[in-house]
N, C-alpha and C positions, 0 to 999 in steps of 0.2 A: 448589286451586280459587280461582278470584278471589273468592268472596265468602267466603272464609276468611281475607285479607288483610288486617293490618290496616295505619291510613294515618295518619299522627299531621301534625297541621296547628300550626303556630307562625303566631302575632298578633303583632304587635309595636306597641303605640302606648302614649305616656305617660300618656293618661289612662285610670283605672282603667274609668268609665262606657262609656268607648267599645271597650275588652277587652270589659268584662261583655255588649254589647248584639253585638257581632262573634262572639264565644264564643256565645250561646245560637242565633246565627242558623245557623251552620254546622256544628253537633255534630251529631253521629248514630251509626247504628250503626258499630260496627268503627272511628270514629274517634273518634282523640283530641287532644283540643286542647290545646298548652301556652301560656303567656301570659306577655310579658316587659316589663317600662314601660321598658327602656331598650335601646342596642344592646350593651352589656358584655354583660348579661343574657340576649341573645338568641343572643350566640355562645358563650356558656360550656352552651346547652343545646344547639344545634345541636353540640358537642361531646360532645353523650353520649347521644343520639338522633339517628335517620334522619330525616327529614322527607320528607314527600311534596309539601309547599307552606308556605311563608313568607310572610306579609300584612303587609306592612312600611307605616308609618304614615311619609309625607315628611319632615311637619315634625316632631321631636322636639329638644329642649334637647340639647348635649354633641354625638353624634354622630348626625346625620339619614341615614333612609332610605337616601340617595344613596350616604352613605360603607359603610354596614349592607353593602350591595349591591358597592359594590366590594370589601371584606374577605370578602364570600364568593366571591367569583370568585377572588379570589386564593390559595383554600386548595382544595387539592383533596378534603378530606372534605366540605364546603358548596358547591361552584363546579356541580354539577347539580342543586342545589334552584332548584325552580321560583320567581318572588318576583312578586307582584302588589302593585302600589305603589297606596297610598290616600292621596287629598288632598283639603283641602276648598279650598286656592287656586283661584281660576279659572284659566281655560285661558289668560287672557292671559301667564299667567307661564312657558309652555310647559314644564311640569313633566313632560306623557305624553311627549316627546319628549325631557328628559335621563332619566327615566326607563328607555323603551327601550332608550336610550344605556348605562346604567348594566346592562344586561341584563335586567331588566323581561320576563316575557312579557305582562302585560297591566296594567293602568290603569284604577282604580277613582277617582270624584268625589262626594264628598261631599255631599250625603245621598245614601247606599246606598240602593239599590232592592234588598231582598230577595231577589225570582225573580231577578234578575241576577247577584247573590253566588251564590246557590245554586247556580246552573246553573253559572257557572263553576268552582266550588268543585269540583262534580259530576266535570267534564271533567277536572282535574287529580286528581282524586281516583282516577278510572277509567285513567287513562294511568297512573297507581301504581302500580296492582295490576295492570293491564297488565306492567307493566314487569317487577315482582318477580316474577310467575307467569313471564314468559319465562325471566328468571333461573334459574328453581327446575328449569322443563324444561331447560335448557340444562347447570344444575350434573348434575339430571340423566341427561339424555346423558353428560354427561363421564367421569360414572362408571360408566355402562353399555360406553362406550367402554374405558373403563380397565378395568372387569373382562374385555371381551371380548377386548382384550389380553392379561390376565393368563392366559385361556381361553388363547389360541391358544398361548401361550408353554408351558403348561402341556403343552396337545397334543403341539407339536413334540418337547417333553422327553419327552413320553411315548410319541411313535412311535418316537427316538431311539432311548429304552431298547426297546424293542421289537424294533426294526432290530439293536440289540446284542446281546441276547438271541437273536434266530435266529441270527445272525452265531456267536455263541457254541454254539449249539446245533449249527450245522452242524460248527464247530472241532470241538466235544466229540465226533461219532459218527463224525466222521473221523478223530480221534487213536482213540478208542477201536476202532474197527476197526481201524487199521494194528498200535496194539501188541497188541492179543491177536490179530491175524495173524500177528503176525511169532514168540511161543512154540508158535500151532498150526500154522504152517507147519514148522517146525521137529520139532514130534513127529511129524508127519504124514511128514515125509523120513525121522525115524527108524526108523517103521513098515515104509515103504517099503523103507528099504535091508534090514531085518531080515525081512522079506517075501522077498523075491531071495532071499537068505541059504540060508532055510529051503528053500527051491524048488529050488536048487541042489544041498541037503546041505549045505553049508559051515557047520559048526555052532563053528565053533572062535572065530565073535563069542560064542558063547554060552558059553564056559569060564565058569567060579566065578571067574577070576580077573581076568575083563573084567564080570561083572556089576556090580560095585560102582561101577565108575565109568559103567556104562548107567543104572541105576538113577536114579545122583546127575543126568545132566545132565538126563533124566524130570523131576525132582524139579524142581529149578531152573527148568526152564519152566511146570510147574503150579504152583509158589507164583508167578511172575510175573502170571500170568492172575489167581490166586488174590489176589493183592495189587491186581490193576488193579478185579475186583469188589468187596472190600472198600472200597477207597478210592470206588467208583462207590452201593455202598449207604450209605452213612457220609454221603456228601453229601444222598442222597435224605434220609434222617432225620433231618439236620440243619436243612434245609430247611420239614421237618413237622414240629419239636420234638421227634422219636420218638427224639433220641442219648440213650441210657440212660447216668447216673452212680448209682454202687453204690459211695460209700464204703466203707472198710474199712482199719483199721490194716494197717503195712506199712514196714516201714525201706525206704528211699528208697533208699540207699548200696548195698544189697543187691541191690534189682531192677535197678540200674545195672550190677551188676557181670553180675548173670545178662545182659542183653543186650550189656554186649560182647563178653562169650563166646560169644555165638550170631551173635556178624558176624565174628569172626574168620578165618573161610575166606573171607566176603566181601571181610573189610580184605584178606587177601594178596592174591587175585585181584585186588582195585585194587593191588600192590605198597605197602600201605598200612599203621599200625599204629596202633591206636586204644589212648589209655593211660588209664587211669582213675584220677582223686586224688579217695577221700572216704577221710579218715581217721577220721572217728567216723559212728555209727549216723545215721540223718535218720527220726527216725518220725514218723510224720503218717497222717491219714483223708482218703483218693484213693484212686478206684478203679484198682488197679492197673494194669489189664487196659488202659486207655484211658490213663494216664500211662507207660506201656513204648511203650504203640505211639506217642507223642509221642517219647521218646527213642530210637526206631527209627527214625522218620521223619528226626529231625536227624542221626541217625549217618548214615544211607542215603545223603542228601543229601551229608552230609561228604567221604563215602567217592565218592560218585558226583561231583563237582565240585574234589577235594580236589585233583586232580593227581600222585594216590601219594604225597601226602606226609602226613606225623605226623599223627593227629585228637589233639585231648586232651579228656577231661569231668571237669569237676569237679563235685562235690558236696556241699551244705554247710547249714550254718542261720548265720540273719544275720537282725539287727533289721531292721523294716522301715521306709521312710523316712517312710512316711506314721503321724500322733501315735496312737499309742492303737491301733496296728496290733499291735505284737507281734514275736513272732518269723516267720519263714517261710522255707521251703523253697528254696533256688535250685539249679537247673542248667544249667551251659551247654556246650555242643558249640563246638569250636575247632578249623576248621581252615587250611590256607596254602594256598588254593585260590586261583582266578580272582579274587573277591571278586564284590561287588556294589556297582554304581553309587551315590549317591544319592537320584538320581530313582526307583528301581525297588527302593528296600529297604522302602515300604509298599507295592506295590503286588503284590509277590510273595505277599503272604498274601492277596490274593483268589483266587477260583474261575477256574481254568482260564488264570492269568497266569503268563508266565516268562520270562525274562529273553532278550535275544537270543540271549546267547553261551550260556547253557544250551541252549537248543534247538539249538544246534549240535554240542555238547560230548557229551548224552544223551538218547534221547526221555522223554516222560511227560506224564502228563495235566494239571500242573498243579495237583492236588489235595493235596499232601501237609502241603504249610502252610496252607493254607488250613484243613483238617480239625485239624491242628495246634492251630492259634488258637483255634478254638472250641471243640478241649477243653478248654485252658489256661482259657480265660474261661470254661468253664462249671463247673472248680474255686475260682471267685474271684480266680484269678490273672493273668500277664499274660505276653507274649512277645515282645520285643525283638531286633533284631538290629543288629551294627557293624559296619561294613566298609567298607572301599577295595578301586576296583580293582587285582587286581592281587596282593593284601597278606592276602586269606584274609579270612574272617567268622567273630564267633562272634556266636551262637545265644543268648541267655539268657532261659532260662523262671524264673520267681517263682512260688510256688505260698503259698497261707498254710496253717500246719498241720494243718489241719479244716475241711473244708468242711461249712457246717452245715445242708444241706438235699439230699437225691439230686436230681440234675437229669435229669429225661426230657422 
């Protein structure tokens, strides 16, 4: 508000009497008056206060009024203070007009008339806080402006991710519908043809000695479906906090080995051989159940991407690089596949991201590293991957011995 303004007024004349009797005439509320007997004096304060108006006295010893007046014009922190020149010369020495000259808005003669001072004093006093309240709406506007910017920016960002999200969502029920179509299309032909079969009589699909392998290809397309819902609830609870970790001791070396041994009709089927080096025990507290299905996921990955050639995993304990860490867990999956770019070697551990040439290579939803990562980090650990294209990738998870809290 204007009367909250305040408006600080400079005198300047060398005699003490004639400050003191200028000073008592023009003080008032919200103003303040400072008082200088020389012009050194007057610009070492106009250096460290604003002024709303300068009352410069002509004639002073060393440097008068006139020069006062062009040393403020010539500095741009003083060159828009107002300056009303006081003289007691008469007008024959035509003072109000080098005055003017000198930038002057107005021109006071000696003896002052009081209501004259006052009211002008008034007028420059009122165009002050004039001035400084436009400022103040103006500074702020600029910053209503600048927030409302930052609003909009914000917005866009956030219809963006919005637009990416459906966008996402539409990917995710259309990959998820095509691959669990494509194992219940497939039981569904096998019903079919076994249907016929039966209608016909022709029972000789049904020998003991063809079951075992009806059974297995059965099998095979319900853990597909069976793994695409997993990986589809594993996201949901991730999402909600609801991933349950259940530490519990457990050599490391050992679950490794149980899960190569359960891909190994896999690895052939990819013409593939997955080798395993832990030469000593790896025990540590991780929930088992949830660190197998991380080394399922990389082998899978291996095996699915690998090209039929060699996986390797190692397994091991190693200091950790970071001080006062300790010992911890590493594992890493190796294999000589396609590789990966690296513009696309973080971007593969997000939800529902896959590289081009994988989506052309195998289908999948995308989820496996992603679910991956965030068991790793929710044992305190971390997961890594190297690669060129071309030259194969390996995988390496870090885990520290003990995780010292269950995460759900």
């Amino acid at each position: 508000m204007l009367t909250d303004v305040e408006s600080k007024l400079l005198i300047v004349d060398d005699l003490p009497d004639n400050l003191m009797a200028l000073d008592a005439l023009i003080r008032g509320p919200l103003r303040t008056v400072y008082q200088a007997t020389s012009a050194d004096a007057a610009l070492t304060l106009m250096l460290e206060h604003e002024f709303a108006l300068a009352i410069l006295d002509v004639q002073m010893p060393g440097m008068n009024g006139f020069e006062l007046a062009e040393m403020m014009r010539g500095t741009e922190r003083t060159r828009h203070i107002p300056i009303i020149f006081v003289s007691a010369a008469g007008s024959e020495l035509n003072y109000a007009f080098k005055g003017y000259e000198s930038g002057a808005v107005d021109f006071l003669q000696k003896p002052l008339d009081g209501h004259v001072v006052i009211s002008k004093i008034n007028v420059f006093v009122d165009l002050h806080r004039h001035r400084k309240a436009l400022k103040h709406e103006m500074d702020a506007l600029a910053a209503a402006h600048q927030q409302t910017e930052q609003l909009v920016q914000q917005l866009q960002a956030t219809q963006a991710e919005l637009q990416r999200a459906v966008r996402m969502r539409d990917d995710f029920m259309s990959m998820v519908s095509h691959e669990l179509r494509t194992p219940l299309n497939t039981l569904y032909l096998e019903t079919q043809v076994r249907k016929l079969h039966l209608a016909k009589g022709n029972l000789a699909l049904f020998e003991p000695a063809r079951l075992p392998a009806m059974i297995e290809r059965d099998q095979r397309q319900i853990l597909n479906m069976v793994r695409l819902i997993d990986d589809m609830l594993d996201v949901t609870r991730l999402r909600s906090g609801a991933l349950s970790i259940q530490p519990k001791s457990f050599d490391l070396s050992a679950m490794a080995a149980r899960v190569v041994e359960s891909l190994t009709q896999q690895a052939e089927a990819a013409g593939a051989t997955i080798t395993l080096h832990a030469t000593a025990p790896v025990q540590g507290m991780w929930d088992e159940f949830r660190i197998e299905q991380v080394l399922t996921n990389l082998l899978t990955n291996a095996l699915r991407y690998g090209g039929g050639k060699p996986v390797r995993v190692d397994v091991g304990a190693a200091e950790s690089d970071l001080p006062g860490a300790g010992q911890q867990a590493s594992m890493t999956v190796q294999d000589a596949g396609m590789g990966i770019a690296p513009e696309d070697q973080q971007r593969i551990f997000e939800q529902f991201e896959r590289t081009a040439d994988s989506k052309k290579q195998a289908a999948g939803l995308g989820l496996g590293l992603y679910i991956t990562r965030q068991i790793v980090r929710a044992h305190g650990g971390e997961i890594g991957v190297e690669s060129k294209p071309g030259a194969g990738a390996i995988f390496r998870v870090t885990l520290p011995l003990e995780v010292t809290t269950a995460v759900s």
